[in-house]
PyMOL Python script that loads the backbone (N, CA, C, O; Angstrom):
from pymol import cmd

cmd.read_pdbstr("""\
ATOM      1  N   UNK A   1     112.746 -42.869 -43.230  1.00  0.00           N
ATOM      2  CA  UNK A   1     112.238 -42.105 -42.125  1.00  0.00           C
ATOM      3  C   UNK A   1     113.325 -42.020 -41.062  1.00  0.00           C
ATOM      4  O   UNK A   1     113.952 -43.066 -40.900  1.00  0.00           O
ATOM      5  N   UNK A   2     113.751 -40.748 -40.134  1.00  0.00           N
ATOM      6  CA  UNK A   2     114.575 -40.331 -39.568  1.00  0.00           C
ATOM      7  C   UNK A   2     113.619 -39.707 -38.432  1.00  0.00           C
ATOM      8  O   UNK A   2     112.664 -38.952 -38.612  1.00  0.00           O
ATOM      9  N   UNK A   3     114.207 -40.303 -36.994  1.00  0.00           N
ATOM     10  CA  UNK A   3     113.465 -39.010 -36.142  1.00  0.00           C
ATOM     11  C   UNK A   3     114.685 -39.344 -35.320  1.00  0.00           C
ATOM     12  O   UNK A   3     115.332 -40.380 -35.163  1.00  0.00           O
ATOM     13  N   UNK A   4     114.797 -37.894 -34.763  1.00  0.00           N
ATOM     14  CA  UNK A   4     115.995 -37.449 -34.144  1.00  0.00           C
ATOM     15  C   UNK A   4     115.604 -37.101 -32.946  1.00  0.00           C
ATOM     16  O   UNK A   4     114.847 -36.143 -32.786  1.00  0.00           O
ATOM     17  N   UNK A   5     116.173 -37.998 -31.709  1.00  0.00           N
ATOM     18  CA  UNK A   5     115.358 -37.950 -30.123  1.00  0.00           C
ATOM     19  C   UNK A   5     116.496 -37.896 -29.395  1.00  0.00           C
ATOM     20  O   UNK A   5     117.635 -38.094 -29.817  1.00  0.00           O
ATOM     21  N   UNK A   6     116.073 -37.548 -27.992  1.00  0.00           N
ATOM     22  CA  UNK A   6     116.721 -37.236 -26.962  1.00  0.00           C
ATOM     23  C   UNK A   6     117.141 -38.410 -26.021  1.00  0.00           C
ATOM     24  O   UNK A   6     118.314 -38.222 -26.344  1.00  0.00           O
ATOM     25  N   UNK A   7     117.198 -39.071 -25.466  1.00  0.00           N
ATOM     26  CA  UNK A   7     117.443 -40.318 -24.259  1.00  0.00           C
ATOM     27  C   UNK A   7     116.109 -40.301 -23.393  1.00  0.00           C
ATOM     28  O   UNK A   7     115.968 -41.449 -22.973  1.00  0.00           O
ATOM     29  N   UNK A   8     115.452 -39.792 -23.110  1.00  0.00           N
ATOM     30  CA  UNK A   8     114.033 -39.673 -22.406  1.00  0.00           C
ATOM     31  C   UNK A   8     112.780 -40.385 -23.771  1.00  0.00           C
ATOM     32  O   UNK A   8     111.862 -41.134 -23.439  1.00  0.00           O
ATOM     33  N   UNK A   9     113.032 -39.929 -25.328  1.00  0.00           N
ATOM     34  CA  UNK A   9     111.673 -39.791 -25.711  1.00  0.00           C
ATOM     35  C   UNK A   9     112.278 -41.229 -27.530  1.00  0.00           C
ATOM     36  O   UNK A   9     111.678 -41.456 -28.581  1.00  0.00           O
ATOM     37  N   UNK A  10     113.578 -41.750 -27.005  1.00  0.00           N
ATOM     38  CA  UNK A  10     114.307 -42.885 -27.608  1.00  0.00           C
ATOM     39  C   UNK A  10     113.036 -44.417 -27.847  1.00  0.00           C
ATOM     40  O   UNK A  10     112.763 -45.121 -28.820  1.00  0.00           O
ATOM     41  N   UNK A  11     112.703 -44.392 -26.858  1.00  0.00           N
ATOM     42  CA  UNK A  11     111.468 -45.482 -26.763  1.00  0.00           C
ATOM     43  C   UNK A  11     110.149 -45.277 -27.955  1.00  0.00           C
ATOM     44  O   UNK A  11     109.537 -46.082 -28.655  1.00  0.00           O
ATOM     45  N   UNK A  12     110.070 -43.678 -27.769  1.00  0.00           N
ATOM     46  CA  UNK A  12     108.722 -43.580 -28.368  1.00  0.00           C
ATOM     47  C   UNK A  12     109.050 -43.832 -30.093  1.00  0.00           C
ATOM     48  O   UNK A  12     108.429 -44.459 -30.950  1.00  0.00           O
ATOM     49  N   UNK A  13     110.464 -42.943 -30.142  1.00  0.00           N
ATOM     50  CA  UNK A  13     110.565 -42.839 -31.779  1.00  0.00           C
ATOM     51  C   UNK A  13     110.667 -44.250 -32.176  1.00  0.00           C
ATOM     52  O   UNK A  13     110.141 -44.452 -33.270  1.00  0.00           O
ATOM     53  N   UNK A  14     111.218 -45.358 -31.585  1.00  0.00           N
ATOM     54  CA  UNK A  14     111.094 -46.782 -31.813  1.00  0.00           C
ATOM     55  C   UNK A  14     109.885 -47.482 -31.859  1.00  0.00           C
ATOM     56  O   UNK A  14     109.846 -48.439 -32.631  1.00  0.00           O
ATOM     57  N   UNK A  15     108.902 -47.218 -31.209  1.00  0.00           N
ATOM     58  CA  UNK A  15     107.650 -47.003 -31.047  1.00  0.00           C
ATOM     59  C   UNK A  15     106.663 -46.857 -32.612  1.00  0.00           C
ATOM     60  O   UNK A  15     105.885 -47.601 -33.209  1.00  0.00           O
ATOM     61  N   UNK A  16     107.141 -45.648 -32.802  1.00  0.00           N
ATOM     62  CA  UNK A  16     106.688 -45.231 -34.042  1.00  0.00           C
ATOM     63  C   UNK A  16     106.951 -45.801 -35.555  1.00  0.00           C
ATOM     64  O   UNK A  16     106.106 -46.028 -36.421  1.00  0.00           O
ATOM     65  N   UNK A  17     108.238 -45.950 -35.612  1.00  0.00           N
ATOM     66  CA  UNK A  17     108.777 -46.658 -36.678  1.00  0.00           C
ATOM     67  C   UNK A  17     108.747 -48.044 -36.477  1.00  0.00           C
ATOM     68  O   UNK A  17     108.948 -48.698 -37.501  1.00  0.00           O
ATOM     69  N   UNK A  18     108.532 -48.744 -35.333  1.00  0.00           N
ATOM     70  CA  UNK A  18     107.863 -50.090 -35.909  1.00  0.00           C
ATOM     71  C   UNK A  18     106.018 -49.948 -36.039  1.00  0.00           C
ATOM     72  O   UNK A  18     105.429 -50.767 -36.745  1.00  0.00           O
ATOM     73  N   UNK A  19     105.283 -48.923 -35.346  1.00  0.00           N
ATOM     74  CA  UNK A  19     103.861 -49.316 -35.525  1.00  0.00           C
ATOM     75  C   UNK A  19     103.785 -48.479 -37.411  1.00  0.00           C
ATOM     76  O   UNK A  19     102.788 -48.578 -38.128  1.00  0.00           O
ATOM     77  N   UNK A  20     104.549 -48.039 -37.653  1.00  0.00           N
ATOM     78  CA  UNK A  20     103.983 -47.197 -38.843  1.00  0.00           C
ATOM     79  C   UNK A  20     104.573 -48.132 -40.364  1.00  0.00           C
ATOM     80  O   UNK A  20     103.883 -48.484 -41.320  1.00  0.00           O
ATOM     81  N   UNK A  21     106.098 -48.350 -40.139  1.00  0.00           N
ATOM     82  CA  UNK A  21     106.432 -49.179 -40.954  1.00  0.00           C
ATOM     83  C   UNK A  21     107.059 -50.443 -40.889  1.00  0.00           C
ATOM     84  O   UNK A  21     108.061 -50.818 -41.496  1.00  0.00           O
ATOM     85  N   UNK A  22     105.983 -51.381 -39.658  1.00  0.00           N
ATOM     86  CA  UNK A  22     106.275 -52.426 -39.292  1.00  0.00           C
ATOM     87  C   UNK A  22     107.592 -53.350 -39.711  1.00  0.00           C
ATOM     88  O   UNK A  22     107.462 -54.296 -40.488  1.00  0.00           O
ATOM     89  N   UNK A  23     108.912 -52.979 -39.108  1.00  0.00           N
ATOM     90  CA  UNK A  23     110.416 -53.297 -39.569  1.00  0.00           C
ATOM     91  C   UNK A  23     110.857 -52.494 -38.089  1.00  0.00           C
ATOM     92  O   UNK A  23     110.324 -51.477 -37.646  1.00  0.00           O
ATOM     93  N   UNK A  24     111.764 -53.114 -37.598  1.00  0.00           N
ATOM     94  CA  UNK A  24     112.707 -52.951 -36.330  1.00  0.00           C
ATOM     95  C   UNK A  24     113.665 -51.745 -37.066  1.00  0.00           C
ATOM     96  O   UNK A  24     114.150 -52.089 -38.144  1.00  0.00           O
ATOM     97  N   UNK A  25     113.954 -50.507 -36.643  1.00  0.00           N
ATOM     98  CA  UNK A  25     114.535 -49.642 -36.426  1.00  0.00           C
ATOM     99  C   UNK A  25     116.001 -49.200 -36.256  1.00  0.00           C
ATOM    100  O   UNK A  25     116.283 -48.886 -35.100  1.00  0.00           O
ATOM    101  N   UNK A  26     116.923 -49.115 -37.095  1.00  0.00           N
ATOM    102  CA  UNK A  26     118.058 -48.841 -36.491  1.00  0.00           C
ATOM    103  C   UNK A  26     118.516 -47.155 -35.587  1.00  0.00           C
ATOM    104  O   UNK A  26     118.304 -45.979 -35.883  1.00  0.00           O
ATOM    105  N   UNK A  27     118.993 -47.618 -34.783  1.00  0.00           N
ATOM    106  CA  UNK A  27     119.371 -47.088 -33.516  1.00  0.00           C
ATOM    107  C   UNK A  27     120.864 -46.483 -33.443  1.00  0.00           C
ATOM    108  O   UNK A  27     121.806 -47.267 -33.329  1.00  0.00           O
ATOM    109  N   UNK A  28     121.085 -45.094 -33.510  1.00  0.00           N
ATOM    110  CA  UNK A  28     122.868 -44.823 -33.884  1.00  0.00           C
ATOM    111  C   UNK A  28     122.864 -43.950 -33.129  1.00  0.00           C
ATOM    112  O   UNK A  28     121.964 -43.129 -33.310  1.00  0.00           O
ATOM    113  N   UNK A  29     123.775 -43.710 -32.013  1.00  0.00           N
ATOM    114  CA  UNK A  29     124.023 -42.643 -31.239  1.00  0.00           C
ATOM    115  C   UNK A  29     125.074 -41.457 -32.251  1.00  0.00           C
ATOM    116  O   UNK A  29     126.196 -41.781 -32.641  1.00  0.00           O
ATOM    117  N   UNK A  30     124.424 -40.044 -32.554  1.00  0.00           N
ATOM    118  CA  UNK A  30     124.855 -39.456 -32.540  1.00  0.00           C
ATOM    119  C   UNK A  30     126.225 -38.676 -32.255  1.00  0.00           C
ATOM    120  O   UNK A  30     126.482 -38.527 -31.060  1.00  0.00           O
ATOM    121  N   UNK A  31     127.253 -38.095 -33.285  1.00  0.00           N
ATOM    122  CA  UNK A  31     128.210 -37.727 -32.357  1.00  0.00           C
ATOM    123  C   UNK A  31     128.300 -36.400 -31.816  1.00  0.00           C
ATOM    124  O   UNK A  31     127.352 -35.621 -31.721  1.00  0.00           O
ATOM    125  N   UNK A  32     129.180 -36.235 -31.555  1.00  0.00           N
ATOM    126  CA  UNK A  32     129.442 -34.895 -30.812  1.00  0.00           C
ATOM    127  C   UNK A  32     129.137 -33.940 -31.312  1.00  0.00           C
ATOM    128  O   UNK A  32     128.229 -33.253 -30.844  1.00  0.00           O
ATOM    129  N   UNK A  33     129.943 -33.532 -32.647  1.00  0.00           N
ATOM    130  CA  UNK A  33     129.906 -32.461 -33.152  1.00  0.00           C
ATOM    131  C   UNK A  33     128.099 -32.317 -34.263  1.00  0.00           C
ATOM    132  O   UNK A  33     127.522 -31.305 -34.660  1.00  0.00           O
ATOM    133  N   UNK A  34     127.791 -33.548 -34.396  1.00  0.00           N
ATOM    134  CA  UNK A  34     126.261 -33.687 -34.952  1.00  0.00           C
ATOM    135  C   UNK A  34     125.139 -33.157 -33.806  1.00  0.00           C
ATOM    136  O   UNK A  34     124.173 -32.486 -34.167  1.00  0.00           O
ATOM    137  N   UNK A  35     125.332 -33.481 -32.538  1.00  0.00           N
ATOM    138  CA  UNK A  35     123.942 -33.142 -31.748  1.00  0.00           C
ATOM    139  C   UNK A  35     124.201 -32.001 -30.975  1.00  0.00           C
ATOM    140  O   UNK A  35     123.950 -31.859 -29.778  1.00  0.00           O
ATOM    141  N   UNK A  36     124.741 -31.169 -31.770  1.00  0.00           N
ATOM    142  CA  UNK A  36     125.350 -29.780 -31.097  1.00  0.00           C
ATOM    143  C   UNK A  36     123.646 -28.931 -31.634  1.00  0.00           C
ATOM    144  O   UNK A  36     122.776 -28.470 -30.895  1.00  0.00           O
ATOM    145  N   UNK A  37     123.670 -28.969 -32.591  1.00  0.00           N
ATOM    146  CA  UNK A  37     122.525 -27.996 -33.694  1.00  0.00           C
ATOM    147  C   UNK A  37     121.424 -29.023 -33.800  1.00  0.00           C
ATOM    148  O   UNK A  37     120.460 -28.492 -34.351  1.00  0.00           O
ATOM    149  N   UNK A  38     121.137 -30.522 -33.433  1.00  0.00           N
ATOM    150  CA  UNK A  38     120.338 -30.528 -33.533  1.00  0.00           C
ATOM    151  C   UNK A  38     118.896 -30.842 -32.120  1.00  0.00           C
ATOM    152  O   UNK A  38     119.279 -30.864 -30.950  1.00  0.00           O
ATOM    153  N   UNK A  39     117.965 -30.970 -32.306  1.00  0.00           N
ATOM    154  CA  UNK A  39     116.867 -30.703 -31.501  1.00  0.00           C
ATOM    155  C   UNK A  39     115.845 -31.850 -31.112  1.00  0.00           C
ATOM    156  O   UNK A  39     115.291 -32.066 -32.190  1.00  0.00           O
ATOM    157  N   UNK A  40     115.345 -32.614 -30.284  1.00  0.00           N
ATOM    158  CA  UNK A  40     114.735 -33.709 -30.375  1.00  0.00           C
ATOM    159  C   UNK A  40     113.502 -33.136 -30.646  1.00  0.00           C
ATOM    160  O   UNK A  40     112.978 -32.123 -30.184  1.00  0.00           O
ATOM    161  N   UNK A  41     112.920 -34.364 -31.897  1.00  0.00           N
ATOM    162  CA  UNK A  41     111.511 -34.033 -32.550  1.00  0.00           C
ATOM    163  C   UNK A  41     110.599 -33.898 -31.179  1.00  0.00           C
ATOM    164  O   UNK A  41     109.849 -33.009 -31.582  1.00  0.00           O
ATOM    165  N   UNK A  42     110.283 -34.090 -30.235  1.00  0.00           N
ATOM    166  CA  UNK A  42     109.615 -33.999 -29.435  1.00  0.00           C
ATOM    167  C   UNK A  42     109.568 -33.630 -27.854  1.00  0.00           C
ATOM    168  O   UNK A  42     108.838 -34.087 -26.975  1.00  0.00           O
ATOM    169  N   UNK A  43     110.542 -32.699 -27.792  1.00  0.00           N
ATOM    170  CA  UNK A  43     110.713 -31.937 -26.946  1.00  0.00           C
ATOM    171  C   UNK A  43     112.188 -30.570 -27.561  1.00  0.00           C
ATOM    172  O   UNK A  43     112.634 -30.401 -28.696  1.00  0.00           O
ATOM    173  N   UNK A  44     112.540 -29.880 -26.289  1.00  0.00           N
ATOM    174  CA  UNK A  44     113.462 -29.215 -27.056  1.00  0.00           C
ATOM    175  C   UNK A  44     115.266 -29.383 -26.305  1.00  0.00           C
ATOM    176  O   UNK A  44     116.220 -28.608 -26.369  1.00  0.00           O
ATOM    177  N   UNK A  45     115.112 -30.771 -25.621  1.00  0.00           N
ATOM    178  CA  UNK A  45     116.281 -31.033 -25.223  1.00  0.00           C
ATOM    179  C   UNK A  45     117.327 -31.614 -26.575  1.00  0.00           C
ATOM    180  O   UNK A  45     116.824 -32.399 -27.378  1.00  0.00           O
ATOM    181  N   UNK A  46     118.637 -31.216 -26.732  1.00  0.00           N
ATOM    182  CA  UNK A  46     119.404 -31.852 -27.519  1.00  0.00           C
ATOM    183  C   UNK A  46     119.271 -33.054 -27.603  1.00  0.00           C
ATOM    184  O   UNK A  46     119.284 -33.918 -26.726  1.00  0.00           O
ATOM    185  N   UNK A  47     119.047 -33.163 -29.441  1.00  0.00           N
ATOM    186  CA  UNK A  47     119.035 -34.844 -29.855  1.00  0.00           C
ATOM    187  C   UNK A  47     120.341 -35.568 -29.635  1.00  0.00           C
ATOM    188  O   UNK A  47     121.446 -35.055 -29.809  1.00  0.00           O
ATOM    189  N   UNK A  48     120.108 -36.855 -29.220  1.00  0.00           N
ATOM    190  CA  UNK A  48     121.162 -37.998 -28.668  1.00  0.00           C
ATOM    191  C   UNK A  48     121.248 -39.052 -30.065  1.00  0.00           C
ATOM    192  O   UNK A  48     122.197 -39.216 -30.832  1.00  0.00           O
ATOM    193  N   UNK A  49     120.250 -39.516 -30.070  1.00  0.00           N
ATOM    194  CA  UNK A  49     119.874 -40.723 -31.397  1.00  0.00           C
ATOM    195  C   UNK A  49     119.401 -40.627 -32.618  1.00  0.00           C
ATOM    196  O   UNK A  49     118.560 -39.774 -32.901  1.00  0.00           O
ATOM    197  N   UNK A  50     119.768 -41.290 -33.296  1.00  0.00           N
ATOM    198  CA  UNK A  50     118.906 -41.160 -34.430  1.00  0.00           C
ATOM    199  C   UNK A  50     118.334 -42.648 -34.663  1.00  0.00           C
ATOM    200  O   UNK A  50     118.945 -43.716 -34.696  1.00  0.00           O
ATOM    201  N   UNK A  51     116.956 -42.368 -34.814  1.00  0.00           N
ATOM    202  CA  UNK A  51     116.191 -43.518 -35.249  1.00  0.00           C
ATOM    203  C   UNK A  51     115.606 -44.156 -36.221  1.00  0.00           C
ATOM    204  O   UNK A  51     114.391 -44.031 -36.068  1.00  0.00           O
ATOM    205  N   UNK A  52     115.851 -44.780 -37.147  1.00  0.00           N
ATOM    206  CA  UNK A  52     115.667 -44.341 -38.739  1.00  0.00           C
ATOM    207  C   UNK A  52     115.409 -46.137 -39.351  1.00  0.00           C
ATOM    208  O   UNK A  52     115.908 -47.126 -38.815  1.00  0.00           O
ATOM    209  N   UNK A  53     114.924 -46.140 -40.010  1.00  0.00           N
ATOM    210  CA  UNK A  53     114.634 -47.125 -40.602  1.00  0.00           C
ATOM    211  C   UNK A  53     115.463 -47.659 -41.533  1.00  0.00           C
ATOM    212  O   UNK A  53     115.304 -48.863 -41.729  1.00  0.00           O
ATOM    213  N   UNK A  54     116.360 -47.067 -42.206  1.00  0.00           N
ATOM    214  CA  UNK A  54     117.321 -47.356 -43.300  1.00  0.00           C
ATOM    215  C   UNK A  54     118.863 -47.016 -42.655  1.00  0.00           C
ATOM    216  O   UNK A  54     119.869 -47.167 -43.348  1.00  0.00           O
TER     217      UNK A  54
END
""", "prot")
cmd.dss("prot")
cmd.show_as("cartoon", "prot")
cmd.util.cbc("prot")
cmd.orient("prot")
């Protein structure tokens, strides 16, 4: 599981991936040329993080 968030909505996707698949989350800031195209799942400011379980 991958959710791709902004710096405002970083909490929640951590949030999610421990209540859903109870395991702590790894946390990778995005680079430059990656969070150009992409979109935070939950709003429509450019994604910063990726939050992902694996």
């Amino acid at each position: 599981m991958k959710i791709y968030c902004c710096e405002e909505h970083v909490e929640l996707a951590i949030d999610i991936i421990v209540d859903e698949l109870e395991t702590f989350p790894q946390l990778t800031q995005m680079e430059d040329e990656q969070n150009l195209s992409t979109a935070c799942e939950y709003c429509r400011n450019t994604a910063i993080y990726v939050v992902a379980n694996k």
